[in-house]
C-alpha positions in Angstrom: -17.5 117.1 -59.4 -17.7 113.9 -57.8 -17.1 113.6 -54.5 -16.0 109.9 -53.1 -15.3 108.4 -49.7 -11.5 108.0 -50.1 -10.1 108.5 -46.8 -10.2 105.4 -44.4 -12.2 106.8 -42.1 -14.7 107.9 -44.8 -14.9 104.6 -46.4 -15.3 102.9 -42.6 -18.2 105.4 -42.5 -19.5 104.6 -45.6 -19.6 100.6 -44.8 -21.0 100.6 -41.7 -23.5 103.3 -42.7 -24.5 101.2 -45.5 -24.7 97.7 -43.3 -27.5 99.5 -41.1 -29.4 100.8 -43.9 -29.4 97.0 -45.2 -30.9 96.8 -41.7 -33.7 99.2 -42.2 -37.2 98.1 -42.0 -38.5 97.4 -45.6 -41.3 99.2 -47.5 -43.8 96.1 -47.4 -43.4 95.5 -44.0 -43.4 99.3 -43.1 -46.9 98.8 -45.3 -47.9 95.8 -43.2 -47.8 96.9 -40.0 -49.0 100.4 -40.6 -52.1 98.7 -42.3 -52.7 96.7 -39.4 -51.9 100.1 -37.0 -54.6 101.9 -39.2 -57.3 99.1 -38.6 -56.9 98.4 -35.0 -57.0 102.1 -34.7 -60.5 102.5 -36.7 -61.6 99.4 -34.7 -60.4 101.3 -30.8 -61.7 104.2 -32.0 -65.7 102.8 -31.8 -64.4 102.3 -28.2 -63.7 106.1 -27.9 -59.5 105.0 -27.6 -57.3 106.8 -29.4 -54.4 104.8 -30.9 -51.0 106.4 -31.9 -47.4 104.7 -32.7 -44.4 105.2 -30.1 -40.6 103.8 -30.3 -38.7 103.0 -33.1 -41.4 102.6 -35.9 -42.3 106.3 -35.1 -38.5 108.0 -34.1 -37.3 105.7 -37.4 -34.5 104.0 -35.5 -36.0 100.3 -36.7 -33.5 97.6 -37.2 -34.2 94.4 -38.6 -34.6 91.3 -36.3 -30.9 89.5 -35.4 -33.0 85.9 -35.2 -34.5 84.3 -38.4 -37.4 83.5 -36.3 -37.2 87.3 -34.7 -40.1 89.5 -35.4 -40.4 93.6 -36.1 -41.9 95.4 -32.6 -44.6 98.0 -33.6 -45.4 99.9 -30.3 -48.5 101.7 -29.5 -50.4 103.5 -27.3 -54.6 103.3 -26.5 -55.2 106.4 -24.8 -59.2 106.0 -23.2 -59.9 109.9 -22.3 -61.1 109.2 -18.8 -60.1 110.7 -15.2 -57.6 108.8 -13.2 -60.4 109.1 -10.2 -62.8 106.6 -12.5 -60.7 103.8 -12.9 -58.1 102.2 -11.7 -55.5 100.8 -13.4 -56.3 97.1 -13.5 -60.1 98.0 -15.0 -58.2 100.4 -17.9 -55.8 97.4 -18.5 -58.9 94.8 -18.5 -61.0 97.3 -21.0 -58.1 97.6 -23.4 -57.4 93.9 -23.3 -61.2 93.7 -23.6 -61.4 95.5 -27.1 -58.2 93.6 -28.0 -59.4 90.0 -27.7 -63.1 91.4 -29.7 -60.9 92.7 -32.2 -58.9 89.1 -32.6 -62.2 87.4 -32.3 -63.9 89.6 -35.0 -61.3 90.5 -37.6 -62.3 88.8 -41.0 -58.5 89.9 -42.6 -59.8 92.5 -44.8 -57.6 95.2 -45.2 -54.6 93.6 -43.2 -53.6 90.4 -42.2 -56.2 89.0 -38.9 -53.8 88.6 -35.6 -53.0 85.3 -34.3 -53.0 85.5 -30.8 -53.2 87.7 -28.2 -50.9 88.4 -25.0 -50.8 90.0 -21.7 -47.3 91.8 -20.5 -46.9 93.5 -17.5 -47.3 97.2 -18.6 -49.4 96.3 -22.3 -50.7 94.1 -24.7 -49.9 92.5 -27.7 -50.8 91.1 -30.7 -49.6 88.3 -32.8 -49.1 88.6 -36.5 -46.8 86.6 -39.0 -43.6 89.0 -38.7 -44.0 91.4 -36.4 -46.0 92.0 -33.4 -47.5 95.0 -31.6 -47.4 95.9 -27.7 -50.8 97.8 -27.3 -50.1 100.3 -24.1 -53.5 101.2 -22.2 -52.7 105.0 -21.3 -55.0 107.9 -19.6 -54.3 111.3 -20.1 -51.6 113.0 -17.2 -53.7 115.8 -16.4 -51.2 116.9 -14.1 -49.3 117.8 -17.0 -48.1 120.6 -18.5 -47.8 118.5 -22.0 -50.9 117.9 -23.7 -49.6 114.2 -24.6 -48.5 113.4 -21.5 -49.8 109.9 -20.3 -50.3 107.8 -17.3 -49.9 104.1 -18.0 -50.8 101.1 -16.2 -47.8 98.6 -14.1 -49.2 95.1 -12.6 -46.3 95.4 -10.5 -46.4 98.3 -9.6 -49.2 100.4 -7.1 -49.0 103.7 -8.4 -49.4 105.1 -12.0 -46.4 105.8 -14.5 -45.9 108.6 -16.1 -44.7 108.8 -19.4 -45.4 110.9 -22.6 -43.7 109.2 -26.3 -44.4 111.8 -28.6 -43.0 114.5 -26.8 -39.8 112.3 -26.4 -40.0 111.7 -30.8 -40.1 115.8 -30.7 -37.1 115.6 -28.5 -35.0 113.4 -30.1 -35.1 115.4 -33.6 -34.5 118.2 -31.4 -31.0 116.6 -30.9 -30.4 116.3 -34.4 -32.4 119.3 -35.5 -29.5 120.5 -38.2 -29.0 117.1 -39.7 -32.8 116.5 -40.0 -33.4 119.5 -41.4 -30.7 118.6 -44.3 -31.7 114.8 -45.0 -35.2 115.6 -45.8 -34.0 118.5 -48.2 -31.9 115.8 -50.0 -34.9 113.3 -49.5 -37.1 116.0 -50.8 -35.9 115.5 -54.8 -37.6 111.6 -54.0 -40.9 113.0 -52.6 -41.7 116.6 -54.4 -41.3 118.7 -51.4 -39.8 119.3 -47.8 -42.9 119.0 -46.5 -43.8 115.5 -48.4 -41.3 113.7 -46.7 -42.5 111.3 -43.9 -40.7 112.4 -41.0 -40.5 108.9 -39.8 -38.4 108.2 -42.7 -35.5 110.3 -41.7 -32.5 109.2 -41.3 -29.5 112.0 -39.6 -26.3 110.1 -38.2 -28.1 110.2 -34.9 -30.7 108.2 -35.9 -27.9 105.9 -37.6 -25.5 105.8 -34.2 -29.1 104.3 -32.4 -29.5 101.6 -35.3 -25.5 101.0 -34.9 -25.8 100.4 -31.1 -29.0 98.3 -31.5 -27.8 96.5 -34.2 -24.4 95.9 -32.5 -26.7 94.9 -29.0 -28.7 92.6 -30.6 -25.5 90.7 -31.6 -23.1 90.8 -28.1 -26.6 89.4 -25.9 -27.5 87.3 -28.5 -27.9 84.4 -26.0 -28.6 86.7 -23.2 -32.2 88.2 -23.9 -33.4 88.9 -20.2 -29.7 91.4 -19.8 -30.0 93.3 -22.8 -30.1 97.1 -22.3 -33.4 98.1 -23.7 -33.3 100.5 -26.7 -34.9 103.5 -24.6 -31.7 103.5 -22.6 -29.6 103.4 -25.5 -32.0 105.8 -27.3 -31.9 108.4 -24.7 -28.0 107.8 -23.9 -27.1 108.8 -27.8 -29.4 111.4 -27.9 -28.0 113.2 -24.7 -24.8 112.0 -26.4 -25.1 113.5 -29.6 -23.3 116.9 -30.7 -23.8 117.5 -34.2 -21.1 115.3 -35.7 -22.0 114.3 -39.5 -19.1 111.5 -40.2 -20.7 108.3 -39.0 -17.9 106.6 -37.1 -16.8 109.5 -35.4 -20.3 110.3 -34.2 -20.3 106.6 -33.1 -17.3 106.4 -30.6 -18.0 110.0 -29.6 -21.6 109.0 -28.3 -20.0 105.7 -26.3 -18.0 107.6 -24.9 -20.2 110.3 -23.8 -22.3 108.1 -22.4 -21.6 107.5 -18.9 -21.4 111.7 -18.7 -25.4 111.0 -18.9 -26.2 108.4 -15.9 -26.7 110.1 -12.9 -26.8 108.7 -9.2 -30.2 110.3 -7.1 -29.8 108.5 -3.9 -27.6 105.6 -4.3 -30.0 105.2 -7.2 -28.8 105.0 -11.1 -31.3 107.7 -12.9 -31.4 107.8 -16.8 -34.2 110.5 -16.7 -36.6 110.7 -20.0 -35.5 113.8 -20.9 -39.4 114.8 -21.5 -40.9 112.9 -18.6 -39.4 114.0 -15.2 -39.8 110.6 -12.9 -39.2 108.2 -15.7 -36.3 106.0 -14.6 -34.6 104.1 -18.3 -31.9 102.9 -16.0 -34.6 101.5 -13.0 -33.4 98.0 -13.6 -30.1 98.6 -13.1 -31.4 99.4 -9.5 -32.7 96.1 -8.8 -30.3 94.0 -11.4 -26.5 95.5 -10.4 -25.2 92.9 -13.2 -27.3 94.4 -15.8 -25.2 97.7 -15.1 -22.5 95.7 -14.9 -23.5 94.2 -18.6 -24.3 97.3 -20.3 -20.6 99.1 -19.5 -19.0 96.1 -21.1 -21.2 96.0 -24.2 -20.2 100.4 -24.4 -16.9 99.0 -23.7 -16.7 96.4 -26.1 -18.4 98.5 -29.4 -15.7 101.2 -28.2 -13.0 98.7 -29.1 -14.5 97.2 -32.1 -15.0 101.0 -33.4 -11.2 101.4 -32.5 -9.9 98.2 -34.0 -12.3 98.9 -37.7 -9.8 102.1 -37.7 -6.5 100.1 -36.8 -7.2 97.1 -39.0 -4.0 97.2 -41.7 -4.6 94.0 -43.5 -6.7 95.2 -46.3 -10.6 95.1 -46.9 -11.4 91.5 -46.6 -10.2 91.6 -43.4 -12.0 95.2 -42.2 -15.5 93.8 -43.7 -14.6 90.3 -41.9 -14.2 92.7 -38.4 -17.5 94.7 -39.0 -19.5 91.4 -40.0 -18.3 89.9 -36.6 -19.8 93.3 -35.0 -23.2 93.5 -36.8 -23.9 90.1 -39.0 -22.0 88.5 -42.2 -25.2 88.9 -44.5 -26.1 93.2 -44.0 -22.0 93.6 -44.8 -22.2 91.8 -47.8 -25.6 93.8 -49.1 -23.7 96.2 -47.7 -20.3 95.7 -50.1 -22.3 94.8 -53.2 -24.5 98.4 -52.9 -21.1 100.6 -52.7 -19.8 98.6 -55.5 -23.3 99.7 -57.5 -22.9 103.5 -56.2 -19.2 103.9 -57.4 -19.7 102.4 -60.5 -22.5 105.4 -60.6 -20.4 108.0 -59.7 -17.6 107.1 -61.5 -20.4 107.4 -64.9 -21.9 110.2 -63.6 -19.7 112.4 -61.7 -22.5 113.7 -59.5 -22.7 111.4 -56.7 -20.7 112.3 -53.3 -20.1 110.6 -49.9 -23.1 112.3 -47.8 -23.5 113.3 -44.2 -25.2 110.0 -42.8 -22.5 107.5 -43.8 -23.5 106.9 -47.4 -23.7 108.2 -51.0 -25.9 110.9 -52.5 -26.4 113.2 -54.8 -26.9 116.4 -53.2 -23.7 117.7 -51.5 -24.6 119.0 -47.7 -23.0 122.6 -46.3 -22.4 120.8 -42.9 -18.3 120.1 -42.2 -17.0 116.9 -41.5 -15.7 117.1 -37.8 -11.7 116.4 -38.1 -11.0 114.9 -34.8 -12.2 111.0 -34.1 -12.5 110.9 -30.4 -10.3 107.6 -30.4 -8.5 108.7 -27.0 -10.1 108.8 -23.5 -10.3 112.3 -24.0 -13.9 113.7 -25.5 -14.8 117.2 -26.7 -17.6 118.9 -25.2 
């Protein structure tokens, strides 16, 4: 039986849902910067540094660049297995930086494209390629830890050592949507032979689509305010901490917003968004020293709140819903956006063995996980 979005909140679902995933990160540029990822690594590892992805690329919350001229951000870490009583930190960020500007100097192109130029930040590196870049994070091992990925990173501004430990936090996060991943990669499974097969980076749960939502919808409101912009660990963290289990897109959506401030906590007349792996990290430490990024980021929750709210209200047909959601996340992803429902229906309609899936969009395997009923659109929220 086929099974299609037909209620208005199921077809707001389904458009947004399928605007991100216009906004995904495509398969050749996946390719291109894992190839260069691969061949830094092989060239670090001579050094005795062991390279591994971090962020988005590697939790699969990627969203493609607002600006023509913006380029894809492929974080890593270089973790050199020495003892924090051997070096300090301005030697481990000179050695990394070091094996960086041989490998610029050295690369001949062969197997991925050679790096333009490379750049010194206050906690990494990075290097320069045509569309994307990577921030190359000189780490030690936290020995301290009880974690066995735990890391201690380098901070030019900074006197002491930061703590911090990525791939716990990627274990985490699917943690939060533990269910949900656990169904997408059975449905993704029929693509790549088995469970198992499927690139867990590839996932996609509602979760993972609420982050690209509130990246995508970031990226647009400070637009022309870079340096305020809450960075996506904050929002990361926030939608994780946020996130109950709720499959239909929208409603997952306004429910995380308005969770969020249930999440920021105040340690001493001090705003704490703890890493949920990595007790001491601050996300929200800027907010200590900048009150008007604090100040910024509650009116952007604010403001996607609304625009969530008014998609529902909107009662003068489609042209004017998809003119409302291209205002909130770009004209071109909604019209990629309208043309691939258009091609999906037209499939189920043949078919009669497509139905509207648990992450906003169309499939063909029908999930055993309910649709929550209520929408969160008041000031009250379930728990």
């Amino acid at each position: 039986m086929t099974i299609l979005a037909d209620t208005r909140g199921e077809q707001i679902s389904q458009l947004i849902g399928t605007t991100i995933e216009q906004l995904d990160i495509t398969d050749a540029a996946f390719a291109a910067a894992e190839r260069c990822y691969h061949d830094l690594g092989s060239h670090l590892a001579e050094a005795s540094a062991e390279v591994h992805v971090q962020g988005s690329f590697l939790l699969g919350t990627v969203v493609r660049p607002h600006h023509r001229d913006g380029e894809y951000d492929l974080d890593l870490v270089s973790r050199l297995d020495v003892a924090k009583t051997s070096i300090t930190q301005q030697e481990l960020k000179e050695r990394v930086g070091s094996l960086l500007a041989t490998y610029h100097k050295e690369h001949d192109g062969e197997g991925c494209e050679s790096p333009k130029e490379v750049s010194e930040g206050r906690r990494s590196w990075c290097l320069h390629y045509s569309n994307f870049h990577m921030d190359v994070l000189p780490a030690i091992p936290d020995t301290a830890s009880t974690s066995e990925t735990a890391i201690e990173l380098t901070d030019r501004n900074l006197r002491l050592w930061q703590k911090s430990d990525p791939l716990a936090y990627v274990e985490w996060f699917r943690r939060q949507c533990a269910k949900q991943f656990a169904e997408e990669r059975v449905v993704m499974a029929k693509s790549y032979g088995s469970v198992d097969a499927v690139p867990k980076h590839r996932v996609r749960t509602p979760l993972h689509r609420v982050v690209q939502i509130l990246k995508r919808h970031r990226d647009i409101y400070f637009a022309d305010d870079l340096d305020d912009r809450p960075p996506s660990s904050l929002i990361t963290t926030l939608a994780g901490l946020s996130y109950i289990g709720e499959t239909d897109l929208i409603t997952a959506t306004m429910a995380a917003v308005q969770r969020m401030p249930d999440h920021v906590e105040k340690r001493s007349g001090q705003y704490w968004v703890e890493n949920p792996v990595c007790a001491g990290e601050n996300f929200a430490d800027k907010w200590n020293d900048y009150e008007a990024r604090r100040l910024k980021f509650e009116t952007w929750r604010a403001a996607v709140e609304e625009d969530l709210i008014s998609f529902m209200e909107e009662t003068n047909g489609a042209v004017a819903l998809h003119e409302r959601i291209a205002k909130a996340f770009g004209n071109a992803p909604v019209e990629e956006a309208v043309k691939a429902i258009g091609a999906r229906t037209n499939v189920a309609r043949e078919t009669g063995n497509v139905h509207f899936g648990s992450g906003g969009l169309l499939t063909t395997t029908v999930t055993a996980t309910a649709v929550p009923t209520h929408r969160f659109f008041g000031g009250e929220t379930a728990r």
